[in-house]
C-alpha positions in Angstrom: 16.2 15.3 -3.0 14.7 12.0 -3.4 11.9 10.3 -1.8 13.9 7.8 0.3 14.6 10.8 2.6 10.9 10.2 3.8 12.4 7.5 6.1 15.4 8.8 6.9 13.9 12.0 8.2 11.4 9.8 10.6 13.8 7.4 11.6 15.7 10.5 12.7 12.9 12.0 14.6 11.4 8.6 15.9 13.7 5.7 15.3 10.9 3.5 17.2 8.7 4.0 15.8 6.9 0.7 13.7 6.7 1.6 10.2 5.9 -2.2 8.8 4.4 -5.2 9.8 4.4 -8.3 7.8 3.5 -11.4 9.7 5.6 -12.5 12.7 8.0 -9.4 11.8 8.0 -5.2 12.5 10.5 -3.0 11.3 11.1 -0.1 12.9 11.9 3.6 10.9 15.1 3.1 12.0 15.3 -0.8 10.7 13.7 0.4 6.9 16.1 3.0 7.0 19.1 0.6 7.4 17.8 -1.7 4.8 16.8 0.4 2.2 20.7 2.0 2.8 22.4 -1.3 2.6 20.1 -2.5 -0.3 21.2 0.5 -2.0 24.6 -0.6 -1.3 23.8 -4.1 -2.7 22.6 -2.7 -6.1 25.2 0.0 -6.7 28.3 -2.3 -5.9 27.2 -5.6 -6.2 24.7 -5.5 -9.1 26.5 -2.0 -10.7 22.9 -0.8 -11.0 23.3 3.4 -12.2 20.5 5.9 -12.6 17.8 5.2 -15.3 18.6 1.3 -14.6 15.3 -1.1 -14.3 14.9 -3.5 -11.7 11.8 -5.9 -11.8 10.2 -7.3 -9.1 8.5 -11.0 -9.3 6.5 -12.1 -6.4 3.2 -11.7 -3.6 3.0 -8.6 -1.5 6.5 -8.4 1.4 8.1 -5.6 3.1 11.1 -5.8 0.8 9.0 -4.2 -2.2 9.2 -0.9 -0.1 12.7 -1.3 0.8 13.5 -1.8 -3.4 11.6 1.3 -4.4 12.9 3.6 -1.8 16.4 2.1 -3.1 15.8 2.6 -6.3 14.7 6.1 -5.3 17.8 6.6 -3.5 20.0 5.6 -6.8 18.2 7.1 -9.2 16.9 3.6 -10.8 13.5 2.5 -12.0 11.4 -0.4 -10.6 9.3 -2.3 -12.7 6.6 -4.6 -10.9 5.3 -7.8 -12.5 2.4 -9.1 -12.2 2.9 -12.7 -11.0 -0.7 -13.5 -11.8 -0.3 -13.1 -15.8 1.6 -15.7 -17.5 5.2 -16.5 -19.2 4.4 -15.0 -22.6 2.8 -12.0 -21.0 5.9 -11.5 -18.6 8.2 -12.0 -21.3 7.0 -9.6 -23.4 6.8 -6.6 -20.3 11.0 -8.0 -19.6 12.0 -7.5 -23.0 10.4 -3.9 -23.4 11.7 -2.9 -19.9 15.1 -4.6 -20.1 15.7 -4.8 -16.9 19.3 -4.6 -14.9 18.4 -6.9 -12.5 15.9 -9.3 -11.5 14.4 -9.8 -7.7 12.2 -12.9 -7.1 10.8 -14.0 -4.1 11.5 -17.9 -4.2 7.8 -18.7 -4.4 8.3 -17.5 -8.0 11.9 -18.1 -8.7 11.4 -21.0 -11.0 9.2 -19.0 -13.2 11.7 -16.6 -13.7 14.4 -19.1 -14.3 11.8 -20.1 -17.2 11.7 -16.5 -18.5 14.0 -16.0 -21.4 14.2 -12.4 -21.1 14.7 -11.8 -17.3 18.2 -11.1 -16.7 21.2 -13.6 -16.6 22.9 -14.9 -13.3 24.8 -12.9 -11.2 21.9 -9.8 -11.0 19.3 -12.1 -10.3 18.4 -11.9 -6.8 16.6 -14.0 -4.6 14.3 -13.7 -0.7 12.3 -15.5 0.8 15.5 -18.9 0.6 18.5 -19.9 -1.2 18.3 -20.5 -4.7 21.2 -22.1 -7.0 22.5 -19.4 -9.2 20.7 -16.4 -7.6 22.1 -14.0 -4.8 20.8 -14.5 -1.8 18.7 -11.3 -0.6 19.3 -11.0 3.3 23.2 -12.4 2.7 23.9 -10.0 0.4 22.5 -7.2 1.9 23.8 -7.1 4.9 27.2 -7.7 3.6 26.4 -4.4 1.8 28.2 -0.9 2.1 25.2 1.2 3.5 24.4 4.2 0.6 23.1 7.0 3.1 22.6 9.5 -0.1 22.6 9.0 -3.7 21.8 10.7 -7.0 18.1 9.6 -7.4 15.9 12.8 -7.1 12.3 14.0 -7.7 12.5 14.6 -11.5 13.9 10.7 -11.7 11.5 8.2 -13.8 11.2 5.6 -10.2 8.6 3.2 -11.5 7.4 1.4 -14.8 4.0 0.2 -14.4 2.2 -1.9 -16.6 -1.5 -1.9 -17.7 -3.3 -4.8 -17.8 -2.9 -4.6 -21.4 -6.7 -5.7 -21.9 -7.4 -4.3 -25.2 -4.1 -5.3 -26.5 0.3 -5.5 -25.1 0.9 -4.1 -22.1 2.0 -0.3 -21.7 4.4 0.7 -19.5 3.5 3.7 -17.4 6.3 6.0 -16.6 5.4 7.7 -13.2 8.4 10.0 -11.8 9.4 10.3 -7.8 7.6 13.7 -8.0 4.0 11.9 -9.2 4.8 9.4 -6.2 5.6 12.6 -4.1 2.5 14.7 -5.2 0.2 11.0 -5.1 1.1 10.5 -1.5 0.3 14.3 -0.8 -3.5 13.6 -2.4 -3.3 10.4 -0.2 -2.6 11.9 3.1 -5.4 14.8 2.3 -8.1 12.1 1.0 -7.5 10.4 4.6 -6.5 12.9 6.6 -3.5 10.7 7.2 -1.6 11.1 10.8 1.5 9.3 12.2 -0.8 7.6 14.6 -3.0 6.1 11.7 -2.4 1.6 10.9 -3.1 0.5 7.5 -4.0 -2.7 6.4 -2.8 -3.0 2.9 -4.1 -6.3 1.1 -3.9 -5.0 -2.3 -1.8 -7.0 -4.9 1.6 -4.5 -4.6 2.5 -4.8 -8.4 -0.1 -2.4 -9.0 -0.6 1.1 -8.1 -3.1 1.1 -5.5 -1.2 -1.4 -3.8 1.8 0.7 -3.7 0.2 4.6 -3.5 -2.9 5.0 -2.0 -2.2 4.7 1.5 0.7 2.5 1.4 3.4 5.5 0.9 1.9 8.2 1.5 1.6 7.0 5.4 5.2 6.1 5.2 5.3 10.0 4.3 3.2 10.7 7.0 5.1 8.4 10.3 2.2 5.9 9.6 2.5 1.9 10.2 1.8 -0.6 7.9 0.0 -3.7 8.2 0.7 -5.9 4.7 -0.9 -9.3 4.1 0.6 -11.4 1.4 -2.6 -12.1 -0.5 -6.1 -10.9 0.3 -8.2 -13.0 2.6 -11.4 -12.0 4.2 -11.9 -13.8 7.1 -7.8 -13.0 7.9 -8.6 -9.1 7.3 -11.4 -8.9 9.2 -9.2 -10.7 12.3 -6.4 -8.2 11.7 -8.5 -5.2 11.7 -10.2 -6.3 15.0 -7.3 -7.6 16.9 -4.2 -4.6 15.9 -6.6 -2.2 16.1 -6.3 -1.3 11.9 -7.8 2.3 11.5 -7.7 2.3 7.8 -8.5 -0.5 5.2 -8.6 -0.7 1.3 -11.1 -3.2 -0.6 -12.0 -2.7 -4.0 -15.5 -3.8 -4.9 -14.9 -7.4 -5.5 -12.7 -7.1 -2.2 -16.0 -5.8 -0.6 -18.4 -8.2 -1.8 -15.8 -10.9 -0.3 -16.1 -8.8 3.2 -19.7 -8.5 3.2 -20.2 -12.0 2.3 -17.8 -13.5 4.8 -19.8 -14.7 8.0 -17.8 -12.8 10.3 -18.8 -9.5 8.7 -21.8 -8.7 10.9 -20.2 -9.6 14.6 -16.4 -8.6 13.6 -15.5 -5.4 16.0 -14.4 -2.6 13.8 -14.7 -0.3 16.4 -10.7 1.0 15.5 -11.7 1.2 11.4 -12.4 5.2 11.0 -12.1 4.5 7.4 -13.2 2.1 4.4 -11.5 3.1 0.7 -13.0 1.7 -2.0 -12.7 1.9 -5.8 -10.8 1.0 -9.0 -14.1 0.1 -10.9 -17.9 1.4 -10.3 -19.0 0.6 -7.2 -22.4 -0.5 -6.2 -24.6 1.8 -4.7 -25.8 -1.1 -2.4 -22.4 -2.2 -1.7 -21.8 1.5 -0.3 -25.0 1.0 1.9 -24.1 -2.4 3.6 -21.1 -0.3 4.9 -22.8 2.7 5.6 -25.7 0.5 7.8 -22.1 -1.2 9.1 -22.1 2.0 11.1 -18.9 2.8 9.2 -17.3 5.7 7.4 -16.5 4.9 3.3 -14.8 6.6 0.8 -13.9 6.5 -2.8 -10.5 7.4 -4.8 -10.7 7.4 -8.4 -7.6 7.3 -10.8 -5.6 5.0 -12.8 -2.2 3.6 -13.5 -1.3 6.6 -15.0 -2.9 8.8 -12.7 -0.5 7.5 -9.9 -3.3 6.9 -9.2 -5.1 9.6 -6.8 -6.8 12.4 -8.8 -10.1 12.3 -7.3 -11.7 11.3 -4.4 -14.7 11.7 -1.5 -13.8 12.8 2.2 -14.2 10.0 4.5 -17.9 10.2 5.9 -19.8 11.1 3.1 -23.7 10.0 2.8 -25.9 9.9 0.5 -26.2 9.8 -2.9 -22.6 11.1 -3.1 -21.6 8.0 -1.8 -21.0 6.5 -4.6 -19.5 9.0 -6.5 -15.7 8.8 -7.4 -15.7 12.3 -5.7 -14.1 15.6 -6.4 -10.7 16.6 -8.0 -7.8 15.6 -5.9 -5.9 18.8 -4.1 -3.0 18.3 -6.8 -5.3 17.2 -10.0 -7.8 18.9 -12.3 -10.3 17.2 -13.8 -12.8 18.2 -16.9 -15.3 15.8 -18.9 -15.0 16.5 -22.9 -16.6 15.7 -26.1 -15.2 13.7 -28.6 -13.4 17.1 -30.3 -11.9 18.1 -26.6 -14.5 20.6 -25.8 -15.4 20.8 -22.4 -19.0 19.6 -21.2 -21.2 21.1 -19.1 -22.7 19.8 -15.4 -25.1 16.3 -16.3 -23.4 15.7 -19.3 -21.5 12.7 -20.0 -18.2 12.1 -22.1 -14.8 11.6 -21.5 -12.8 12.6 -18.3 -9.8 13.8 -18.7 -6.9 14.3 -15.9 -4.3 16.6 -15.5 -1.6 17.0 -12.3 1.8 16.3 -11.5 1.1 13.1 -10.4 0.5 11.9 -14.1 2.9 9.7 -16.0 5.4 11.3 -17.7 5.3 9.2 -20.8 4.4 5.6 -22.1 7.6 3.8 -22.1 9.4 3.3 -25.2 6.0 3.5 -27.3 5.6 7.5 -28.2 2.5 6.8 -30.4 0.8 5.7 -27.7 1.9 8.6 -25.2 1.0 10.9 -28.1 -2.4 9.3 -28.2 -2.7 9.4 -24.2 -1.7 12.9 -23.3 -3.3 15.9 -24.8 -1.8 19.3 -23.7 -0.7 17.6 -20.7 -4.4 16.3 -19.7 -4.5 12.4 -20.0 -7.1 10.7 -21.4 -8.4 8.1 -18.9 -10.9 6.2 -21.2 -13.3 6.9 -18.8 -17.0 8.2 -18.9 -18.2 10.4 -16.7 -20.5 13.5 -15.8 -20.6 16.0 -13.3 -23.2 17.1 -10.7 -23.2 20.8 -9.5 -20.9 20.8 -7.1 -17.9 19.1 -8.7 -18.7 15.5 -7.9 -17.8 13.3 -10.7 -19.3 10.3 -11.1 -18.5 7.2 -13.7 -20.8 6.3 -16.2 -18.9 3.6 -18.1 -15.7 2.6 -20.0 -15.2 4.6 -23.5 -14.5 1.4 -25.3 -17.7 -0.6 -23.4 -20.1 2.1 -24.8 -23.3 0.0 -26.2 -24.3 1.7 -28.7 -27.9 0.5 -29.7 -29.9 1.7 -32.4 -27.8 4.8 -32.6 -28.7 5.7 -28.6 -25.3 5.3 -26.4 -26.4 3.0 -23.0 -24.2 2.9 -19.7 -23.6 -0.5 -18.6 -23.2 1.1 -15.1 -26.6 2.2 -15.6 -27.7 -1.0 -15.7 -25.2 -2.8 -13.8 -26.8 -0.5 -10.6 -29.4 -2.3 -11.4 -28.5 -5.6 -11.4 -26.5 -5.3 -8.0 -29.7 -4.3 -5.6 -31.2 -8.0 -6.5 -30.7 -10.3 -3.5 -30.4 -13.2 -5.7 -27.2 -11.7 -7.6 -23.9 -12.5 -6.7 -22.4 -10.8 -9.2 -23.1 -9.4 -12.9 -21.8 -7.2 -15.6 -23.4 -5.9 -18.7 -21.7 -6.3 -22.1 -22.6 -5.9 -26.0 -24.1 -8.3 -27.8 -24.4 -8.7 -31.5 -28.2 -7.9 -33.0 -29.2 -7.9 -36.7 -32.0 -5.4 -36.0 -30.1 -3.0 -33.6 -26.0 -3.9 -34.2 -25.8 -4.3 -31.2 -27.7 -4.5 -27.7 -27.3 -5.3 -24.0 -26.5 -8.5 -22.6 -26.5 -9.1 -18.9 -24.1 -11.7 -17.6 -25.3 -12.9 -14.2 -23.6 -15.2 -11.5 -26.5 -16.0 -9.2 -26.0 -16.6 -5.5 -25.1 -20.3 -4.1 -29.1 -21.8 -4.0 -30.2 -19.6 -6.0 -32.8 -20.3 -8.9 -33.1 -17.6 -11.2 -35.0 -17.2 -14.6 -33.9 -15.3 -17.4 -37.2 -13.2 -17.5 -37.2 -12.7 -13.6 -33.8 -10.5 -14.3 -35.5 -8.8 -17.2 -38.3 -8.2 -15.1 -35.7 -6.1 -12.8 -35.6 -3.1 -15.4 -39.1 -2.8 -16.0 -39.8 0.7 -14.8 -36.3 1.7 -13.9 -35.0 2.8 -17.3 -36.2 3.2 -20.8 -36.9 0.5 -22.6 -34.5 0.7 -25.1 -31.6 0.5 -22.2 -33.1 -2.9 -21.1 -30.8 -6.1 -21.5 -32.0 -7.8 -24.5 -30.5 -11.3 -23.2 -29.2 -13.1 -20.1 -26.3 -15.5 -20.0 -25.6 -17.2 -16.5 -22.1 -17.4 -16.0 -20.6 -19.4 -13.0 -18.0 -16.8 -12.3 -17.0 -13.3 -13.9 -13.4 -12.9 -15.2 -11.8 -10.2 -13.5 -8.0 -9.1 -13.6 -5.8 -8.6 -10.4 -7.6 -5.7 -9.0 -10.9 -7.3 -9.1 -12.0 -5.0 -12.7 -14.0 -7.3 -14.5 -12.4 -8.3 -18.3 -15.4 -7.1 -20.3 -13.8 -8.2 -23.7 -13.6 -11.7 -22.3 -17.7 -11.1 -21.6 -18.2 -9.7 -25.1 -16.5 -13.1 -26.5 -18.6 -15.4 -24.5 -22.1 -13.4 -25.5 -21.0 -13.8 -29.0 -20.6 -17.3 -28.9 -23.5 -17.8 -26.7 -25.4 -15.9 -29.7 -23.8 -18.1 -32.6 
């Protein structure tokens, strides 16, 4: 049994029912079901696409994504998302180590692929959004299609390749099974308490797996609807939540910020939202109050690309000081915080967390030292720091790799990151390493300030005085006008560490 069968099974049931919304169009159960059948139909006789085939995906957020991965799921085939935000080099290199079948573009980006040498040849390059010489046409084709009502795609079946950002070095290409998606979705629907009656708004980028598995499918498992917006937009999410009466939303914290900083923020009606998600990177503990004082119920889920990515999270309606944590282990997931030998760590202490369920990735594609490296008697090494309090709420202290290590005393750049976020005059910060003869290295904090702002140096050093021990302090302040951040709003903290060094030299 494969995934797709989600779909069928409610378009059975309740053929009416709206499952997407995208703009001026809704598809029904019934409607996704008939696409993702004749799709099928498209890729199996027109494209000769067979199980453990790839098919990558080039373009902005659009109903069709679904309708590919619950075809691939049907077949048996893999899709492999692309980030259309990285550039030709960097997509070249993820075509040629996924070697994909096929090629779908939306025709916003159809000329880039045309540029790509390694995307697939004409004749299974596919094209939506309009007409393109020398690509299929995507709503032609498909409806010329024989439907595929069953196939031989089934839970065990690799069904996506996902791709890290690659920060620290190429890509890797996660390899996350129908049964990860199947178990991620079942986390998802427990972390929200998902219902058939419950409307998403999903404005996370869909070549990533927040996008795609946090609440997108697993309220497609549960009869949901589905609000997507192409891109993210503030002002536009804040309308849709108000006016279609959106019960659940996703920001992550740069996401937020945009929200809370949008005019409309205070007077928009929210009334319908029972729900706010957050997370991908440490969040703010004031960030979590503005919403909170918003009168409205937040939430965190904590995981990663290969993590599916739901392995923790806090119920909806959590206060305090909890608030901010990443929350407890998801209903399918362990989690345990180790030493650097694997031993396991006791409550308050910090080291690295480590993640184990069926929703893990099977595998780094086609790079076995790396997988090796990754997954230790089936627990995978997120990279993460992190303790535990006495009740099983984890919270993140910092990246492994963005450690400061000072004098021979590890600091947190969350620590101090905290903060840096409760000063009004802050728009934005980060705290990086920074070369030191004395010390190796110390902390740096990299500041945007707020439009109008003037702010000194010393006033942010000022901030810490009292707060932590000395030794933790930021040693130096660069202003920055922006922070560099990748897709999901995770700022690129080895692009910081470059521009601290050659602020220093």
């Amino acid at each position: 049994m494969n995934i797709a069968r989600w779909i069928d099974r409610w378009a059975g049931m309740e053929p009416g029912r709206v499952a997407l919304d995208y703009e001026d169009r809704r598809l029904t159960y019934a409607d996704l079901a008939d696409r993702i059948a004749r799709l099928s139909g498209l890729l199996a006789d027109r494209l000769g696409i067979r199980q453990g085939d790839r098919i990558a995906h080039l373009g902005k957020n659009d109903p069709e994504i679904l309708t590919l991965v619950f075809a691939c799921a049907r077949l048996g085939a893999i899709y492999v998302p692309l980030n259309w935000r990285l550039a030709a080099p960097e997509l070249d290199y993820i075509l040629s180590n996924a070697e994909p079948a096929a090629l779908f573009a939306d025709a916003e980006f159809a000329a880039t692929a045309e540029s790509l040498k390694n995307a697939p040849g004409a004749g299974r390059r596919v094209v939506w959004g309009a007409a393109r010489p020398g690509w299929l046409e995507h709503e032609t084709e498909m409806q010329a299609a024989r439907p595929i009502g069953d196939g031989a795609g089934d839970r065990s079946d690799a069904l996506m390749i996902v791709y890290t950002s690659g920060t620290t070095g190429r890509p890797k290409g996660a390899v996350l099974t129908q049964d990860a998606i199947f178990h991620t979705a079942i986390n998802g629907m427990l972390a929200f308490g998902l219902t058939a009656q419950d409307i998403s708004l999903n404005a996370l980028p869909m070549f990533h797996v927040g996008g795609l598995n946090i609440q997108c499918l697993p309220l497609l498992h549960a009869g949901g609807r589905v609000i997507i917006h192409r891109v993210f937009d503030p002002g536009r999410a804040l309308q849709t939540i108000a006016q279609r009466r959106v019960t659940l939303f996703i920001a992550v914290p740069a996401m937020l910020a945009a929200l809370l900083a949008h005019p409309d923020w205070a007077g928009a009606d929210l009334s319908s939202l029972r729900n706010l998600c957050t997370g991908a990177s440490t969040v703010p503990e004031p960030m979590v109050q503005a919403v909170l004082a918003r009168g409205l119920a937040i939430n965190q889920v904590y995981g990663t690309t290969e993590t599916a990515p739901t392995v923790a999270y806090t119920l909806p309606g959590v206060t305090g000081k909890r608030a901010a944590s990443c929350g407890q282990p998801a209903m399918h997931a362990a989690l345990k915080v180790v030493d650097d030998r694997g031993r396991e760590l006791g409550v308050g202490q910090t080291g690295e967390l480590w993640a184990k369920g069926p929703n893990i990735m099977r595998e780094y594609w086609r790079d076995p030292a790396a997988t090796a490296e990754a997954l230790v008697d089936g627990w995978f090494r997120t990279g993460d720091l992190a303790h535990r309090d006495q009740d099983g709420f984890y919270y993140i202290d910092d990246r492994l790799k963005d450690v400061i290590i000072s004098g021979g005393e590890n600091i947190y750049s969350a620590e101090l990151e905290q903060v840096l976020a409760e000063c009004p005059k802050i728009a934005e910060s980060a705290v990086v390493a920074g070369p030191d003869p004395r010390w190796t290295e110390v902390p740096v904090a990299v500041i945007v300030a707020k439009p109008g702002q003037k702010l000194a140096a010393d006033e942010v050093l000022a901030l810490f005085e009292g707060r932590l021990a000395r030794y933790k302090h930021p040693k130096r302040v660069v202003f920055v006008q922006a922070l560099p951040r990748n897709a999901m709003g995770k700022v690129l903290k080895y692009m910081l560490r470059d521009q601290v060094k050659e602020a220093h030299s």
